[in-house]
LOBA-256365 format. One record per residue (C-alpha): residue in three letters; x, y, z negated. Coordinates in steps of 0.02 Angstrom, whole numbers, plus 50000, padded with zeros to 5 digits. Layout:
<nodes>
ALAXYZ;...
</nodes>
This chain:
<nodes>
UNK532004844837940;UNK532934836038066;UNK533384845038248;UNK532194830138306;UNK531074836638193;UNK531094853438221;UNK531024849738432;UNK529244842938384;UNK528574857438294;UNK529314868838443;UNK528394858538546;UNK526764859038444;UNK526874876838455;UNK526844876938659;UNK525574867838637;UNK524514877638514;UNK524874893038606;UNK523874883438787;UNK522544877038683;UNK522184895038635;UNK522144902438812;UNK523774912938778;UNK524834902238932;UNK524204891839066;UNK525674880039082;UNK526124861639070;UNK526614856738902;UNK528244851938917;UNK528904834138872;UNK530334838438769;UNK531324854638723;UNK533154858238682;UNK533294866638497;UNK535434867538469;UNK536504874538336;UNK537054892038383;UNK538934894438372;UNK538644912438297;UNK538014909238119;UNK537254926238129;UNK535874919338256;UNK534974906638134;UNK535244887438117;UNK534524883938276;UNK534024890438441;UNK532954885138591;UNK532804893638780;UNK531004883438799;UNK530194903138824;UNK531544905838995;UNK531024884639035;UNK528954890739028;UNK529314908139116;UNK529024905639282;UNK527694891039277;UNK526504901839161;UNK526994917439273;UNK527564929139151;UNK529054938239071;UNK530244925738963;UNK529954939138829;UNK528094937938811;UNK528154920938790;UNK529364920438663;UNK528254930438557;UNK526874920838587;UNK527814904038543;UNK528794914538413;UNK527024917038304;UNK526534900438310;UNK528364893238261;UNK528574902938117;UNK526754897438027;UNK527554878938054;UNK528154873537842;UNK530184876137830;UNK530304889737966;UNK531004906137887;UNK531084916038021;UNK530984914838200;UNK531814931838301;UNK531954932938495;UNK533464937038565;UNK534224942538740;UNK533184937738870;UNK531874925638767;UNK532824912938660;UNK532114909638507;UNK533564909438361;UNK532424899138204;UNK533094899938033;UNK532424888037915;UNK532124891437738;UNK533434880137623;UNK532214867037574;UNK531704862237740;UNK533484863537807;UNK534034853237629;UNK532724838637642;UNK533964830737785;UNK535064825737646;UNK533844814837580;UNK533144808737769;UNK534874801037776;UNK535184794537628;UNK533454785737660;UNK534014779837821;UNK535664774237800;UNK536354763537901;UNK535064765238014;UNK535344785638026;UNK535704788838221;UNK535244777938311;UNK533554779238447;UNK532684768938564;UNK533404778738719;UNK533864760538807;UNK532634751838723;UNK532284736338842;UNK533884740138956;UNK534774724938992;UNK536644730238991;UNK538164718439045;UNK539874728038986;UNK541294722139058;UNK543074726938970;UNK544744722238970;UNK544794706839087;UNK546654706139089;UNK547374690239174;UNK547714677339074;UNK549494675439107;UNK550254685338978;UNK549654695738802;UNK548554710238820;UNK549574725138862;UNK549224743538814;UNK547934747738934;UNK546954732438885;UNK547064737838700;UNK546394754038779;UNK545004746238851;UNK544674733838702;UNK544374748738585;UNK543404761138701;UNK542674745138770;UNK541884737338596;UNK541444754438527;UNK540684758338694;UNK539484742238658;UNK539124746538484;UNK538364762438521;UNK537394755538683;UNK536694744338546;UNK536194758638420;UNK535414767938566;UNK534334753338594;UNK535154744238735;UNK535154723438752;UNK537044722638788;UNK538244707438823;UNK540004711038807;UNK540954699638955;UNK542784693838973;UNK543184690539152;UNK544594676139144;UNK545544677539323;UNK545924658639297;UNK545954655239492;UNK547234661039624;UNK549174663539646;UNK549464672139496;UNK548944656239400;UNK550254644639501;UNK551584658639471;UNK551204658139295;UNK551364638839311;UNK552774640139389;UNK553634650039255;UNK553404638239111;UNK553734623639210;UNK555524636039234;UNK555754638439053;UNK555424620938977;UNK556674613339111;UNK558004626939072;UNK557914636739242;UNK557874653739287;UNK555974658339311;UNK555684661739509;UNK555944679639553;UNK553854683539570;UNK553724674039393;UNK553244681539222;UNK554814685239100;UNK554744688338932;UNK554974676638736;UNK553114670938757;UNK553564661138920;UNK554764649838829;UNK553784647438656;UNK552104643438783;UNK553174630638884;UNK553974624338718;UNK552214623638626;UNK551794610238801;UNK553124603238789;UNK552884599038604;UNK551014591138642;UNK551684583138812;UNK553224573038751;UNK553404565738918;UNK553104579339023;UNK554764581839114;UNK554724566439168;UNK553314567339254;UNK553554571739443;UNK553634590439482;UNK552064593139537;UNK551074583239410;UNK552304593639297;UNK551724609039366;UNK549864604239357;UNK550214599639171;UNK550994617039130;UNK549584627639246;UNK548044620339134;UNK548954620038982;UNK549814635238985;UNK548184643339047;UNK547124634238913;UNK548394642338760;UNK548734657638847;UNK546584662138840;UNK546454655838661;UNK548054669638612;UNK546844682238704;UNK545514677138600;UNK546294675938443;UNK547144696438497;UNK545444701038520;UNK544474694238389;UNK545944701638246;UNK545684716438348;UNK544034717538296;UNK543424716238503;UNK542274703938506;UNK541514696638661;UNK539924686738685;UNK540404678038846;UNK541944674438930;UNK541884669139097;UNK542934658139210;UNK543394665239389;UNK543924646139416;UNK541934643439394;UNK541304652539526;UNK542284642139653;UNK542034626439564;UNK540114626039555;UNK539934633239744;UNK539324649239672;UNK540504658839796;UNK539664651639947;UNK537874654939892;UNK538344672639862;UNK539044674040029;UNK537374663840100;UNK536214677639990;UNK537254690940075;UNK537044685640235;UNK535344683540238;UNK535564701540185;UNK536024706440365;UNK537624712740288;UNK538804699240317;UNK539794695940490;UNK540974686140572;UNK542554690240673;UNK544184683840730;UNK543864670040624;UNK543454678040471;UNK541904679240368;UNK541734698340335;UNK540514709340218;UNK540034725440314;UNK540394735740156;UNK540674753040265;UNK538824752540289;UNK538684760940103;UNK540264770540094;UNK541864759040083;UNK543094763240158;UNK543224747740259;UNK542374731040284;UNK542934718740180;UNK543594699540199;UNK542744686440110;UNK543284671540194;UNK545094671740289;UNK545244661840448;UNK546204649140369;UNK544734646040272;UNK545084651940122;UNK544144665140023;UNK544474682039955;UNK544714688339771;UNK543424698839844;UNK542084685139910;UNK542534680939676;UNK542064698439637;UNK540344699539760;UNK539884683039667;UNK540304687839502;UNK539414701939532;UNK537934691839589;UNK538034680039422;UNK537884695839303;UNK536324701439398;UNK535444683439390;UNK535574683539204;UNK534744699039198;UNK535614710739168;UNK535264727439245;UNK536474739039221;UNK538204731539258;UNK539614742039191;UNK541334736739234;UNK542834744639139;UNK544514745839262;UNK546144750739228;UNK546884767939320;UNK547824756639460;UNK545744749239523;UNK545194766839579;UNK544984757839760;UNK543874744539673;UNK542554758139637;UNK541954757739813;UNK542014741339854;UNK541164735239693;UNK539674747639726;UNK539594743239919;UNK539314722539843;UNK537724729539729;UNK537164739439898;UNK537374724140024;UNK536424713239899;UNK535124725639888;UNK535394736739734;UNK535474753339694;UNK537164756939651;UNK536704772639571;UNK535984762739454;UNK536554743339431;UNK538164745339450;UNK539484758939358;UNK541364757839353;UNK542444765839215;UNK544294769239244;UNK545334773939097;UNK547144780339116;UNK548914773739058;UNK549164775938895;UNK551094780938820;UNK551814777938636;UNK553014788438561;UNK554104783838413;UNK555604795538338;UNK554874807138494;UNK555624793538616;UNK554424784638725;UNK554244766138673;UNK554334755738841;UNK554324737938825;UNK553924722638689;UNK555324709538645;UNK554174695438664;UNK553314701638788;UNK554774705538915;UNK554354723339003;UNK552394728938914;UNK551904735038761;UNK550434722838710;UNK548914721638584;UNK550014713538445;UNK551524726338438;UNK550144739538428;UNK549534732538273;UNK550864727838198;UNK551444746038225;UNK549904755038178;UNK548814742538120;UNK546854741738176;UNK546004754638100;UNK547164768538188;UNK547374757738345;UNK545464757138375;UNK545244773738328;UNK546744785038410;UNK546294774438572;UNK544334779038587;UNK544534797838528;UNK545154803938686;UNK544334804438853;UNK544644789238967;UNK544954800739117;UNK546604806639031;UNK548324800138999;UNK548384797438822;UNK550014799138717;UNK549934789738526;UNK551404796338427;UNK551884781638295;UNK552514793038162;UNK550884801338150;UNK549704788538164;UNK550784780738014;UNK550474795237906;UNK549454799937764;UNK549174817137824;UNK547984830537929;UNK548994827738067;UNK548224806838078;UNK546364809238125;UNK545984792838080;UNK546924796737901;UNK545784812537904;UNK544264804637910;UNK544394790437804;UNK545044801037670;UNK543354812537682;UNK542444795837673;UNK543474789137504;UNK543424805537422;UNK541414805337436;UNK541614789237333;UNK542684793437218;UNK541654809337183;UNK540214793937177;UNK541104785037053;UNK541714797236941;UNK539784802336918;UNK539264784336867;UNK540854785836745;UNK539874801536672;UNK538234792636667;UNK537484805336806;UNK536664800336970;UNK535644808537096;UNK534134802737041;UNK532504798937128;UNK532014805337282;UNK530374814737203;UNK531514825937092;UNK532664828837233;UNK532764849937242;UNK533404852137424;UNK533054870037408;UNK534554873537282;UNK535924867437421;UNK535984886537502;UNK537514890437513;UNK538454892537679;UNK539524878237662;UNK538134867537608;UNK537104875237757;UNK538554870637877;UNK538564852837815;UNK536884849237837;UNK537114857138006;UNK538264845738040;UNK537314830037981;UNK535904835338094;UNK536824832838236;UNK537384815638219;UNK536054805538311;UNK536164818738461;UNK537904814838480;UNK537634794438490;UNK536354797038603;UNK537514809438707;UNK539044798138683;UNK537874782738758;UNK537074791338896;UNK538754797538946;UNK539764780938904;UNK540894792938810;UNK541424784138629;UNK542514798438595;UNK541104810638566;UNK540734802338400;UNK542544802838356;UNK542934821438390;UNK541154825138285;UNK541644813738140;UNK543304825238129;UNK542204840438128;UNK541074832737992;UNK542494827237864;UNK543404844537904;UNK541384854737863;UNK541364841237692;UNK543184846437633;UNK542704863637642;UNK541224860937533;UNK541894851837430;UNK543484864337411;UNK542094878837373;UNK540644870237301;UNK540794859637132;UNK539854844437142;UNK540094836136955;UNK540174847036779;UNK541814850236698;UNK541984847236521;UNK540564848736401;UNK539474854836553;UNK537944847536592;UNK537304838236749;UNK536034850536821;UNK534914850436963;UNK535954857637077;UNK537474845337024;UNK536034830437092;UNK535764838937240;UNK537504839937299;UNK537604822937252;UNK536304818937362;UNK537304828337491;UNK538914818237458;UNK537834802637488;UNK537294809737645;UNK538804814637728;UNK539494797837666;UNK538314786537745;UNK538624797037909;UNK540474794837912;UNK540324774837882;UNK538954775038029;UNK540134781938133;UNK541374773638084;UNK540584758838104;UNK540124763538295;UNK542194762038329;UNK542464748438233;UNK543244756338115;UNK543124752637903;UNK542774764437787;UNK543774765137661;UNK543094767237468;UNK544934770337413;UNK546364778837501;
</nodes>
């Protein structure tokens, strides 16, 4: 019986208990059942007698007995006691609770996911770095929170489209020009220019494809080294991203939105919006109307526009395709972009609760030899994407980055993340997953397997630690649902580490295959069934951070 399950049969009690006169009460929609964190309490509790108390106008108490005697006629419910003021602490009997093992297995890779965002539209936004440089560490933040983020939108349901915003328009393009056009003629880049190796092997790369290029006149030079450098700096992005396992279905050119006179008719839509103005020259967007903290510029009096009057049409763009909800992912230095970006969805007419939500995700800090590791050789003053890897490699990368709560600094310690030990969580949970099939393939060496699901005997896995385990399989699909409805990836790290910690005890206390002469037995099936179980959860899980699974460690 699955918590799921079990939710439905409290509710079928409710519901028996109004047909029958004993409470005159809406039945309620859906009720919480939870694992209690004293053992002593049952496998699961509920509060839904304290959540009908007042409606049906009587104590929480009587209520719980009533839905108490109706719960415990339901098949797989032990025991049902009341405690404190009206919860209802169920036990269920070991085959009901042991069936989940085979509901799983069953499942596969299907096992947790729902239909919560079934038919939402979602547009994810991550990383976005500009494109004059590699991916740093914050981006590599963002590409693994980001990605795993969209894979469990998508098991939840959700229609999502993962977005790249390329900031190919606007000074920091020319500057970056300006650079390589430096390096490949043997000058000192300008003083606002990008350092760093990859400056030189980009402008050498041009200069390579371009033999005439420096003889060109400087500004055709420049031109030459803005698109070109532009053009190879995206496809090392992509190429980052894509070994990085971050893949993204669109990537979109800033450059575009000026080019196709997108910008204008978002500032046109606004305006007929009542929300636009004009003073001192300017073309403004009255932004404080929905809590900016000022009114914002979108075109200057020299007649230029804003990065801004970009963002309110990008914005715009997202929404025409269809999408939704609009969830931009911002690095801890865009905390004043939160406003602003929620002001554009309100000025073109959106709820902002609602189509609009921005992430922010603090600095992250590596540590190697306990010294902090500060800058890249190639990469002049950042750590980026590549260095990362090459330290760590993906797997640990991807997974040490979405554990831990965007809203906090996070610290990776190389050392760790390097070992084969406790201490590396991602170590810790791929091991759980490749000693579940090695304990898989030593049984097909003995010529056992779990057999078919009809002989299946659930009710023989009752011990504690087997209990425990199943507990913990139970809660999987809760936690993807939490983990999407909260945007939080981390959630179904920090419960995969809790799983593979729950399977190493059982398997410590609880002998799955027969020593010696021995004999498979029922039981020995049944735990193999279990294995299976807590194996295919693990690899779901995995999978939802982008992170393997390996058979062998």
């Amino acid at each position: 019986m699955t918590p799921a399950e079990l939710s439905q049969a409290v509710l079928s009690a409710v519901r028996a208990v109004v047909e029958a006169g004993g409470l005159t009460v809406a039945v309620p929609d859906e009720v919480t059942v939870e694992r209690p964190k004293n053992k002593d309490h049952g496998d699961y509790a509920t509060n839904v007698a304290l959540q009908l108390a007042k409606p049906a106008g009587r104590p929480p108490r009587q209520v719980a007995e009533l839905v108490a005697a109706r719960l415990a006629e339901v098949p797989g419910v032990a025991k049902v006691d009341i405690a404190g003021p009206g919860f209802l602490n169920i036990t269920l009997d070991a085959a009901a609770q042991g069936g989940l093992a085979r509901t799983v297995v069953e499942a596969g890779a299907a096992y947790g996911r729902n239909d919560a965002f079934r038919g939402l539209k979602v547009n994810l936004e991550f990383v976005s770095a500009n494109p004059t440089g590699p991916i740093h560490i914050g981006g590599v933040r963002w590409a693994a929170v980001g990605d795993s983020l969209g894979r469990i939108l998508r098991a939840c349901g959700a229609d999502v489209t993962t977005e790249y915003y390329i900031n190919d328009a606007g000074v920091q393009i020319s500057k970056f020009g300006a650079s390589l056009l430096a390096a490949a003629n043997g000058r000192p880049v300008p003083a606002d220019g990008y350092v760093g190796e990859y400056i030189g092997e980009i402008a050498k790369r041009i200069v390579d494809a371009h033999p005439g290029v420096l003889e060109l006149p400087e500004p055709e030079q420049l031109e030459v080294f803005r698109a070109e450098g532009l053009e190879l700096m995206v496809a090392e992005i992509r190429r980052s991203m894509e070994e990085f396992g971050a893949h993204f279905d669109v990537w979109f050119s800033e450059k575009s939105l000026h080019e196709s006179g997108a910008v204008g008719t978002a500032i046109e839509r606004l305006r007929e919006q009542g929300h636009v103005f004009d003073r001192d020259g300017a073309v403004w967007l009255r932004t404080t109307d929905f809590g900016d903290d000022k009114d914002r510029v979108l075109i200057k009096a020299d007649g230029d526009t804003t990065y801004f009057a970009a963002d309110a049409a990008y914005y715009l763009s997202k929404r025409d395709r269809g999408n939704e909800v609009n969830v931009y992912m911002l690095g801890a230095d865009h905390h004043g972009y939160v406003g602003r970006l929620k002001a554009i969805a309100a000025c073109a007419g959106d709820d902002p609760e609602h189509n609009i939500e921005v992430l922010i995700g603090q600095f992250v800090k590596m540590l190697k030899d306990g010294e902090e590791v500060r800058m890249s050789k190639r990469a002049g003053n950042i750590i980026t994407i590549d260095d990362v890897v090459d330290w760590i490699g993906v797997d640990a990368a991807r997974y040490s980055l979405a554990r831990s709560s965007t809203d906090s600094t996070l610290t990776l310690d190389i050392d760790v993340l390097t070992s084969q030990s406790n201490e590396n969580p991602v170590y810790y949970v791929q091991y759980a997953h490749a000693r579940m099939s090695s304990v898989a393939r030593n049984a097909a060496q003995l010529g056992i397997d779990k057999g078919a699901a009809g002989d299946f005997r659930p009710e023989l896995l009752s011990t504690q630690w087997e209990s425990d385990l199943l507990g913990m399989l139970g809660e999987f699909p809760r936690v993807v649902a939490s983990a999407g409805e909260l945007r939080e990836p981390h959630r179904v790290a920090r419960y995969l580490e809790q799983l593979a910690g729950t399977y190493h005890r059982f398997y410590d206390n609880c002998r799955i295959l027969p020593r010696g002469d021995e004999e498979a037995t029922d039981l020995t099936r049944a735990r193999l069934w279990l294995a299976e179980a807590t194996r295919t959860v693990i690899a779901n899980g995995l999978g939802l951070l982008g992170v393997s699974a390996p058979e062998r460690m």
